[in-house]
Biopython code that builds the backbone (N, CA, C, O; Angstrom):
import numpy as np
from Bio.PDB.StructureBuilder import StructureBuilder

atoms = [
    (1, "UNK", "N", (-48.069, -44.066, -7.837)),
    (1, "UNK", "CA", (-48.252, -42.798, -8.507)),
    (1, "UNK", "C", (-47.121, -42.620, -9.510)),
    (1, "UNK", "O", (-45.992, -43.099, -9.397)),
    (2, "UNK", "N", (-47.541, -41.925, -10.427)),
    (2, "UNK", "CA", (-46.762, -41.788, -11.585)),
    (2, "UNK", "C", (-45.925, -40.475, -11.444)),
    (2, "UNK", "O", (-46.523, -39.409, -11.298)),
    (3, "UNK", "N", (-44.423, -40.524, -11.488)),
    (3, "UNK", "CA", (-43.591, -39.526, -12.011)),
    (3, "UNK", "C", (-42.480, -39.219, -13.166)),
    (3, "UNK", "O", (-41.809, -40.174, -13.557)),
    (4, "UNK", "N", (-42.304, -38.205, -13.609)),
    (4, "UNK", "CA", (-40.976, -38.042, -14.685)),
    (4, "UNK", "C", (-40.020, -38.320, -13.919)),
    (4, "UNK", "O", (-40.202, -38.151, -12.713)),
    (5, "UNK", "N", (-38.772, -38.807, -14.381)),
    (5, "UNK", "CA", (-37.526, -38.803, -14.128)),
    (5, "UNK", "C", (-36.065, -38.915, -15.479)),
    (5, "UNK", "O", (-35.494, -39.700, -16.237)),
    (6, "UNK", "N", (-36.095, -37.354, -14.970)),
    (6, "UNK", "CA", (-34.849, -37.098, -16.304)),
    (6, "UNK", "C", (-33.672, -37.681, -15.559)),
    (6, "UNK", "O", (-33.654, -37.886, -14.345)),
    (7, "UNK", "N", (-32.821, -37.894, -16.294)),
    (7, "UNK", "CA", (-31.306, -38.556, -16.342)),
    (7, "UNK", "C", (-30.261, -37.871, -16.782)),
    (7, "UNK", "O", (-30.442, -37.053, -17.684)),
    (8, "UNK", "N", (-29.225, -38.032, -16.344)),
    (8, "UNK", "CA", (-28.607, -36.386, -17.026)),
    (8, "UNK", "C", (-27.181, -37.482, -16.656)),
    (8, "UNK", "O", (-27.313, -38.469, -15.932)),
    (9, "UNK", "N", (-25.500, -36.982, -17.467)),
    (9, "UNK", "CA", (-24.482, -37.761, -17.621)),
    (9, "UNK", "C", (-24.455, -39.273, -18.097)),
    (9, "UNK", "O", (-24.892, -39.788, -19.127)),
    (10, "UNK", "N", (-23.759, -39.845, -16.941)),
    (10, "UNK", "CA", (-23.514, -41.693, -17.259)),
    (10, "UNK", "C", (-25.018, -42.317, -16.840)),
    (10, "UNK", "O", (-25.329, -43.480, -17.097)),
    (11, "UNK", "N", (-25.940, -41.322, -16.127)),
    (11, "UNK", "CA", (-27.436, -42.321, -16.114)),
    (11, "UNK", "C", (-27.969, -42.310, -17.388)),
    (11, "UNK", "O", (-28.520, -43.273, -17.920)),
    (12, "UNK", "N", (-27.770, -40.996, -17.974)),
    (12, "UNK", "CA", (-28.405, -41.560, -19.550)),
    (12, "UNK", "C", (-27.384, -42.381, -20.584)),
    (12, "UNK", "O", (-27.782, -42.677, -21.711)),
    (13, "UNK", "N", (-26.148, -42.703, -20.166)),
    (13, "UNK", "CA", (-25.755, -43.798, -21.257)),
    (13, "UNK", "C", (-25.955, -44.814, -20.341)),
    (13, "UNK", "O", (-26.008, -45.664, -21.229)),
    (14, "UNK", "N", (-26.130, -45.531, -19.227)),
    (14, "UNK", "CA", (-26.542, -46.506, -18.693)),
    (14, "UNK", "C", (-27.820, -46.567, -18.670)),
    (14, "UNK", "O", (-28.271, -47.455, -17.946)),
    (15, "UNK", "N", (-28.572, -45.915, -19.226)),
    (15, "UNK", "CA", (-30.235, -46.404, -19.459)),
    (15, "UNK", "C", (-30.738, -46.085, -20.941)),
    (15, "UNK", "O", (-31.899, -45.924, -21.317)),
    (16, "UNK", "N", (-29.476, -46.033, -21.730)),
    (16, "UNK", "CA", (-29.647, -45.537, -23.282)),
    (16, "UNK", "C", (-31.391, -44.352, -23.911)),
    (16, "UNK", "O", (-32.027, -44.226, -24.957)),
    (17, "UNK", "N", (-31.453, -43.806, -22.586)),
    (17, "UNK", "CA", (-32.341, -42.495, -22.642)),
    (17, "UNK", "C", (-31.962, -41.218, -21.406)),
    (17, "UNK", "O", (-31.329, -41.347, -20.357)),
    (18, "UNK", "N", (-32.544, -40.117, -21.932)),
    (18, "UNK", "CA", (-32.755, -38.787, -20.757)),
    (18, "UNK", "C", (-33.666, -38.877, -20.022)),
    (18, "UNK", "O", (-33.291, -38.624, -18.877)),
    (19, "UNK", "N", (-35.266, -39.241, -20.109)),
    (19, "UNK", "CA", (-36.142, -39.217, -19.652)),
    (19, "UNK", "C", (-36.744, -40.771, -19.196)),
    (19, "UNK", "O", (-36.053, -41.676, -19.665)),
    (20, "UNK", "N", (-37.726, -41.161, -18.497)),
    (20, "UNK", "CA", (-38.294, -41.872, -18.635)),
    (20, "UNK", "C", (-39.609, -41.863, -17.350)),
    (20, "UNK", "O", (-39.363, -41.414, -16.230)),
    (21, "UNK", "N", (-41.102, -42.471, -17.749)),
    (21, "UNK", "CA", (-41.973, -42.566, -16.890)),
    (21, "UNK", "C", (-41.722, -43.588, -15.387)),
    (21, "UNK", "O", (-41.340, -44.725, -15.661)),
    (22, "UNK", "N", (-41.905, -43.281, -13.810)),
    (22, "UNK", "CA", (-41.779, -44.230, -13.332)),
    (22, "UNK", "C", (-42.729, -44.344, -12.720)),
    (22, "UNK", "O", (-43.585, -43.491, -12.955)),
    (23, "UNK", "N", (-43.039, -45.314, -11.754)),
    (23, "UNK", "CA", (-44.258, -45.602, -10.989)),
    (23, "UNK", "C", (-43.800, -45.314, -9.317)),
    (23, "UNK", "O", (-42.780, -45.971, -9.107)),
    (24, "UNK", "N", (-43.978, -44.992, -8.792)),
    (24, "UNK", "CA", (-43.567, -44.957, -7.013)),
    (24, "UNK", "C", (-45.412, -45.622, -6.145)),
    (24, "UNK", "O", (-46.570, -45.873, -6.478)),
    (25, "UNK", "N", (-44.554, -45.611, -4.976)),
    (25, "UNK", "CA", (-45.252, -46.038, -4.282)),
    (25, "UNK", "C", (-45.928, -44.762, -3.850)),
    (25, "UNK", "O", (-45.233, -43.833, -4.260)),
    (26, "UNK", "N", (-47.470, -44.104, -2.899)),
    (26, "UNK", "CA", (-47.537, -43.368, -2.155)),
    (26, "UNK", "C", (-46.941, -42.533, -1.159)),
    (26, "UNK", "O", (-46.951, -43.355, -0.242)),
    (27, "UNK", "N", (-46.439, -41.529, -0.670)),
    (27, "UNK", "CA", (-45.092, -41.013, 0.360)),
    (27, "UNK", "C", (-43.927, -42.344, 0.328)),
    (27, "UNK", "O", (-43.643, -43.319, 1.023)),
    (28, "UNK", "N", (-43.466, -41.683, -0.966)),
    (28, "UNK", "CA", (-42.375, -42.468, -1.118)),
    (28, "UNK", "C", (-41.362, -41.517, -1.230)),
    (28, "UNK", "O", (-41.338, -40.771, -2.209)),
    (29, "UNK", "N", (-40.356, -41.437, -0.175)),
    (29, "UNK", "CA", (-38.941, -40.801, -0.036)),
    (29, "UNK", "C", (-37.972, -40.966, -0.896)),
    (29, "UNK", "O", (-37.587, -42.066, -1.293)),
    (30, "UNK", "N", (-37.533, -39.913, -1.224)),
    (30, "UNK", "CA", (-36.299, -39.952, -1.769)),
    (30, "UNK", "C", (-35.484, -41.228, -2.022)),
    (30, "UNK", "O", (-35.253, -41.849, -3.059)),
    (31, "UNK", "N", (-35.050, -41.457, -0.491)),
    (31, "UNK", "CA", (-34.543, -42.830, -0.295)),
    (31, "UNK", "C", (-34.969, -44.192, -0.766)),
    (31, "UNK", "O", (-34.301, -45.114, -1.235)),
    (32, "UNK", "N", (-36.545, -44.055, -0.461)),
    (32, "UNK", "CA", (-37.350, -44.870, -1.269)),
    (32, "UNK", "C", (-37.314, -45.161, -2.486)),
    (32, "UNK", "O", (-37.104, -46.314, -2.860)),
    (33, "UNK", "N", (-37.517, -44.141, -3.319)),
    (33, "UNK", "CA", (-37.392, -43.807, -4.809)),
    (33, "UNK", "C", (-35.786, -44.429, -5.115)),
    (33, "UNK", "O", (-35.810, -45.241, -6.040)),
    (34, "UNK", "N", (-34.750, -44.265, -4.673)),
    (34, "UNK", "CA", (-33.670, -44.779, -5.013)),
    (34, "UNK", "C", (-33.651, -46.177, -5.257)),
    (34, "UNK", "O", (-33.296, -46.686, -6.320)),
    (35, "UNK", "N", (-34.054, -46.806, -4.218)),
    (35, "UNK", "CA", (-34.094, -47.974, -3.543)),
    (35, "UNK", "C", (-34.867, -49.038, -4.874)),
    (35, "UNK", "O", (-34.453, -50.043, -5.451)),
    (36, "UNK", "N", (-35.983, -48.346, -4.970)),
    (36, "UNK", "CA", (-36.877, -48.731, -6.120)),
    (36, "UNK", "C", (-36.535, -48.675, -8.072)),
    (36, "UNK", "O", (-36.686, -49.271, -9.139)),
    (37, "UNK", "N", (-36.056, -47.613, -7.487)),
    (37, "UNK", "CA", (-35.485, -47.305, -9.269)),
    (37, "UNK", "C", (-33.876, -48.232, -9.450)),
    (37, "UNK", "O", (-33.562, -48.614, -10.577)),
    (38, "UNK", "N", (-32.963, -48.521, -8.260)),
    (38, "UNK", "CA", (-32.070, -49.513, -8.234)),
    (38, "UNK", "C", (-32.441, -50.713, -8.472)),
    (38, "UNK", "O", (-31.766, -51.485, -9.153)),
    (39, "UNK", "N", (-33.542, -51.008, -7.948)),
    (39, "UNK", "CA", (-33.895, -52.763, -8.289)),
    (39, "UNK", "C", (-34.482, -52.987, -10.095)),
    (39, "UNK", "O", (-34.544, -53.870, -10.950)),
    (40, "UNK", "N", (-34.768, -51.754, -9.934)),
    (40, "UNK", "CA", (-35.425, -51.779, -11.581)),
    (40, "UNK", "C", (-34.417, -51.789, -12.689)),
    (40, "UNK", "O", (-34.572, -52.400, -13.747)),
    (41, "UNK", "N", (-33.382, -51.074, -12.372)),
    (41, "UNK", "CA", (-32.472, -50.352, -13.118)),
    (41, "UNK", "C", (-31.075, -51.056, -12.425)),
    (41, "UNK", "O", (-30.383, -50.250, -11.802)),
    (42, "UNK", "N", (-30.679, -52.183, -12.454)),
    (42, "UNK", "CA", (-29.215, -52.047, -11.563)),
    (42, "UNK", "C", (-28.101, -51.511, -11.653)),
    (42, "UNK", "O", (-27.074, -51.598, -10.981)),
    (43, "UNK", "N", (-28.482, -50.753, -12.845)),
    (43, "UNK", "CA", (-27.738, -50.283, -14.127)),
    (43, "UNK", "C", (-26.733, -49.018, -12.976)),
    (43, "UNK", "O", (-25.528, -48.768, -13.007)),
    (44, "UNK", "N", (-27.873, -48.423, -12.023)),
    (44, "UNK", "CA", (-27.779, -47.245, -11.495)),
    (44, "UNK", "C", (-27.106, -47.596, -9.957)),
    (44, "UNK", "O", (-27.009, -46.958, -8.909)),
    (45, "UNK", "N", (-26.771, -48.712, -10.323)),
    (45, "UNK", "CA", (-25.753, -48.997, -8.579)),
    (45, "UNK", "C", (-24.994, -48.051, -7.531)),
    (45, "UNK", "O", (-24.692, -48.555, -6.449)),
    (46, "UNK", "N", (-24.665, -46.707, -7.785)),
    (46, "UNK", "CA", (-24.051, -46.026, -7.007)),
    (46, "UNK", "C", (-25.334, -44.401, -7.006)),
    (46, "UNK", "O", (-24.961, -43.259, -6.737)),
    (47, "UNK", "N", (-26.245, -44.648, -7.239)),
    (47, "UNK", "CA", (-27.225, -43.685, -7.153)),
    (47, "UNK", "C", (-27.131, -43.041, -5.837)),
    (47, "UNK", "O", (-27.246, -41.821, -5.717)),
    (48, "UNK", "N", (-26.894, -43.944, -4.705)),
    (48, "UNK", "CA", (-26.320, -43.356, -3.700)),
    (48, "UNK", "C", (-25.340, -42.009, -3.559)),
    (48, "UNK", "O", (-25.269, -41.316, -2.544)),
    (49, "UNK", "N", (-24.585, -41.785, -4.825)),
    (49, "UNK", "CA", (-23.462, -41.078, -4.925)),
    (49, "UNK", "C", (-24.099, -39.808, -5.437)),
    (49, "UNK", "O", (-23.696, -38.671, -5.190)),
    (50, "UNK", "N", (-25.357, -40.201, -6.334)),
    (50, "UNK", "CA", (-25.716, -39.238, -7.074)),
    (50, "UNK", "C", (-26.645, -37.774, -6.954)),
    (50, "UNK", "O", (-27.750, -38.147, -6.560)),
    (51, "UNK", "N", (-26.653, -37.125, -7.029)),
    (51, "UNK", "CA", (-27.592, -35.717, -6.534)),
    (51, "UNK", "C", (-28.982, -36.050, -7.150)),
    (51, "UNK", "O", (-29.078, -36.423, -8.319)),
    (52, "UNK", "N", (-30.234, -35.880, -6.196)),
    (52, "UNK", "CA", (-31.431, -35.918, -6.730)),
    (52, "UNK", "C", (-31.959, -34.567, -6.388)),
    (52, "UNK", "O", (-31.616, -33.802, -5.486)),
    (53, "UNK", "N", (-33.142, -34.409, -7.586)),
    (53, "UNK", "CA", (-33.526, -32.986, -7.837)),
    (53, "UNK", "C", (-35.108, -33.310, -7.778)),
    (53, "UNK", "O", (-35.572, -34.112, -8.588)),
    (54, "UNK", "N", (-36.041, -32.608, -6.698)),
    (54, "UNK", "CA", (-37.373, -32.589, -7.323)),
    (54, "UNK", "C", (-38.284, -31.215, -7.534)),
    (54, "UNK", "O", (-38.747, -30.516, -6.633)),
    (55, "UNK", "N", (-38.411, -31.025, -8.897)),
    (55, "UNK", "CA", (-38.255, -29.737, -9.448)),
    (55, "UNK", "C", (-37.832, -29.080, -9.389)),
    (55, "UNK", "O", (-38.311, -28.024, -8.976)),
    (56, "UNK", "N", (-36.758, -29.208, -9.720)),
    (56, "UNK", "CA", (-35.981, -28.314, -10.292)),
    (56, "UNK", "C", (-35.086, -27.606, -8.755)),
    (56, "UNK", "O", (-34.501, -26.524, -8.721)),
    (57, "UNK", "N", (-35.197, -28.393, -7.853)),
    (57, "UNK", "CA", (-34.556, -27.959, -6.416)),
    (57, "UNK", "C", (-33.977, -29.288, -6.299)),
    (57, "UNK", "O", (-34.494, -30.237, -6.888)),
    (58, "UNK", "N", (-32.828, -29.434, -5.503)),
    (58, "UNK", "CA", (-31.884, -30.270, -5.055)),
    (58, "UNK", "C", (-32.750, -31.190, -3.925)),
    (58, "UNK", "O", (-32.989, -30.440, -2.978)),
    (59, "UNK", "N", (-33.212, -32.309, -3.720)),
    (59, "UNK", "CA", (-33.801, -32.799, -2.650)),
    (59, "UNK", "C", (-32.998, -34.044, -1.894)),
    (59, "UNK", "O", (-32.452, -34.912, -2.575)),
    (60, "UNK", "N", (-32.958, -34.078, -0.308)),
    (60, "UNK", "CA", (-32.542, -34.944, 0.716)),
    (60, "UNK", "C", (-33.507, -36.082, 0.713)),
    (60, "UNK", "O", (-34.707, -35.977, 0.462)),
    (61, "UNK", "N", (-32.836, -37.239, 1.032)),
    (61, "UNK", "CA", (-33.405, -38.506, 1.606)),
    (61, "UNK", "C", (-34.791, -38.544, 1.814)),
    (61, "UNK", "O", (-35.653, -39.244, 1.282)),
    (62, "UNK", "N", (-34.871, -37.577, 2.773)),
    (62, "UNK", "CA", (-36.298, -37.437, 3.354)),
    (62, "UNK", "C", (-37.300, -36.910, 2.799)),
    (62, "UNK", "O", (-38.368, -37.412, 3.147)),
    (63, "UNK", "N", (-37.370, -35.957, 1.950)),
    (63, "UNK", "CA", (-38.198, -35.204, 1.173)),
    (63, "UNK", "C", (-39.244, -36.524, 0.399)),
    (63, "UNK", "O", (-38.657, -37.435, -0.185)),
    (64, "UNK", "N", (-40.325, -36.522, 0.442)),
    (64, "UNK", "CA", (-41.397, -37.179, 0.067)),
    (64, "UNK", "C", (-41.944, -36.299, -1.562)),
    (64, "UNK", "O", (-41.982, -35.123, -1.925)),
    (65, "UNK", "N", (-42.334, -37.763, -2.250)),
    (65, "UNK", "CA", (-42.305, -37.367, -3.892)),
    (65, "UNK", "C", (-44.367, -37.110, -3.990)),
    (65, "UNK", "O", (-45.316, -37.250, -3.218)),
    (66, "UNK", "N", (-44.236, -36.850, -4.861)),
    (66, "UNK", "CA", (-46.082, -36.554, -5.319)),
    (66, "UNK", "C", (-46.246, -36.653, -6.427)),
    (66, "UNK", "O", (-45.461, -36.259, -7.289)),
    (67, "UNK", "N", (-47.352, -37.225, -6.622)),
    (67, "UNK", "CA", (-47.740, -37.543, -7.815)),
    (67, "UNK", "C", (-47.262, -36.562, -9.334)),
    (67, "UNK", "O", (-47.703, -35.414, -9.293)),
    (68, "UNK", "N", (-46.738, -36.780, -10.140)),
    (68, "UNK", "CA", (-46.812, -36.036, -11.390)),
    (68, "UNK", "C", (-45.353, -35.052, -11.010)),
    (68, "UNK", "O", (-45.506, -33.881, -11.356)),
    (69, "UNK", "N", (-44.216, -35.303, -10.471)),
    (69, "UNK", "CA", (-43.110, -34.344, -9.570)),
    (69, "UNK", "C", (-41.993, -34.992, -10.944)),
    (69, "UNK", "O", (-41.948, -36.176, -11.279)),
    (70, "UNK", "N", (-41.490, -34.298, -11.326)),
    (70, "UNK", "CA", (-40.223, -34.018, -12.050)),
    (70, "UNK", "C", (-39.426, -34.552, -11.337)),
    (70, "UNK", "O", (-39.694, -34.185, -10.193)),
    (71, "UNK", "N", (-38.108, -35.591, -11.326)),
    (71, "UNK", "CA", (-37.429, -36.042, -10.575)),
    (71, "UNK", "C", (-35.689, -36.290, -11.678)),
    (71, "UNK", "O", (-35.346, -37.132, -12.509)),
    (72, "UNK", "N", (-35.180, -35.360, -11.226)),
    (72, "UNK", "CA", (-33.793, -35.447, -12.049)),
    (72, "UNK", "C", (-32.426, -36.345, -11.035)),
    (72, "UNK", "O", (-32.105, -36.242, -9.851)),
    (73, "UNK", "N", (-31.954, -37.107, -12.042)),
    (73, "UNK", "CA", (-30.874, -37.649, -11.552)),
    (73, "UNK", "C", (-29.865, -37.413, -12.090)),
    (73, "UNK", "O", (-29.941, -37.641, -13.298)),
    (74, "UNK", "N", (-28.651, -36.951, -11.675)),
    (74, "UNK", "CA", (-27.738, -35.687, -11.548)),
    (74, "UNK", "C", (-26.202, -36.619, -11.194)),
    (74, "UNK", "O", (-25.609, -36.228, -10.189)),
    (75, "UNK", "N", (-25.674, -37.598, -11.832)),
    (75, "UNK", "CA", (-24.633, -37.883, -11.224)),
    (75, "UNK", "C", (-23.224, -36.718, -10.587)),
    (75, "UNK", "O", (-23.466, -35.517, -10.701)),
    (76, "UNK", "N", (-22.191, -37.020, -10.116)),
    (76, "UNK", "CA", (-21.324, -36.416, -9.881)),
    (76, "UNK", "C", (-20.428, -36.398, -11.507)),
    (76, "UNK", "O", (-20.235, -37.200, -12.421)),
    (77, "UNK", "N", (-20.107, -35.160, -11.229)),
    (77, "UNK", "CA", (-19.170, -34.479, -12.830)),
    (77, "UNK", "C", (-17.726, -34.167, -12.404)),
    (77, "UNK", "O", (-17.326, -33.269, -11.664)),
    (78, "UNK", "N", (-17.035, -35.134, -13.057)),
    (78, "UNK", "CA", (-15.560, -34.775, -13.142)),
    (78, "UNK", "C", (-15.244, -33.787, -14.174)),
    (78, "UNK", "O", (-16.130, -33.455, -14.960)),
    (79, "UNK", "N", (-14.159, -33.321, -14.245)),
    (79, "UNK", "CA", (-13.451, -32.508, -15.328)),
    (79, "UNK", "C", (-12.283, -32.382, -15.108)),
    (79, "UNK", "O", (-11.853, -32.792, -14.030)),
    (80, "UNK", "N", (-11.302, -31.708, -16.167)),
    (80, "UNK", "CA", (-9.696, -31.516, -15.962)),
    (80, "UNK", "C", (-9.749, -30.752, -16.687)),
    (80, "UNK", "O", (-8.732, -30.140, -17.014)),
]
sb = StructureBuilder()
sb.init_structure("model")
sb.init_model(0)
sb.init_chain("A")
sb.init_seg("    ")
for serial, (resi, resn, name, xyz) in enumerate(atoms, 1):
    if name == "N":
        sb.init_residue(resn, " ", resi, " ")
    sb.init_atom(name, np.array(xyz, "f"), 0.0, 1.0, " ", f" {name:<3s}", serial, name[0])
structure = sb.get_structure()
C-alpha cells in the first residue's frame, strides 16, 4: 500500500527532497516501516533516533500504517 512520507531536517538533506511516495507492506508497523525505508534509504541509519508522526500525531513502534497515511520523519533538533 501506498503512503506519503515527508522528511523534515538532516532526512531531507540526506535524501536531497521533503517529500516522497513509499510503498509498505499491509499492517505494517511503525517499526516495520523503519526497517523498510532503512534498507531503501541507508542514508537514514539512525531513524531509530528519530520521531515518527502519522498524521500529524506523534506515533510508537506499534501503531500500524494504512493505506494513503501521511507519515513524517522528524529527526532530533539541536540548538545553542
Amino acid at each position: 500500500m501506498k503512503i506519503q512520507v515527508l522528511l523534515f531536517g538532516i532526512a531531507t538533506d540526506l535524501l536531497q527532497t521533503s517529500s516522497l511516495a513509499f510503498e509498505v507492506s499491509e499492517n505494517c508497523s511503525v517499526a516495520d516501516f523503519k526497517n523498510e525505508i532503512k534498507a531503501t534509504y541507508p542514508q537514514l541509519e539512525n531513524i531509530n533516533s528519530y520521531a515518527v508522526a502519522i498524521n500529524e500525531t506523534y506515533a510508537s513502534d506499534e501503531m500500524i500504517l494504512n493505506q494513503n497515511d501521511i507519515v513524517a520523519i522528524i529527526p532530533p533538533v539541536s540548538g545553542g
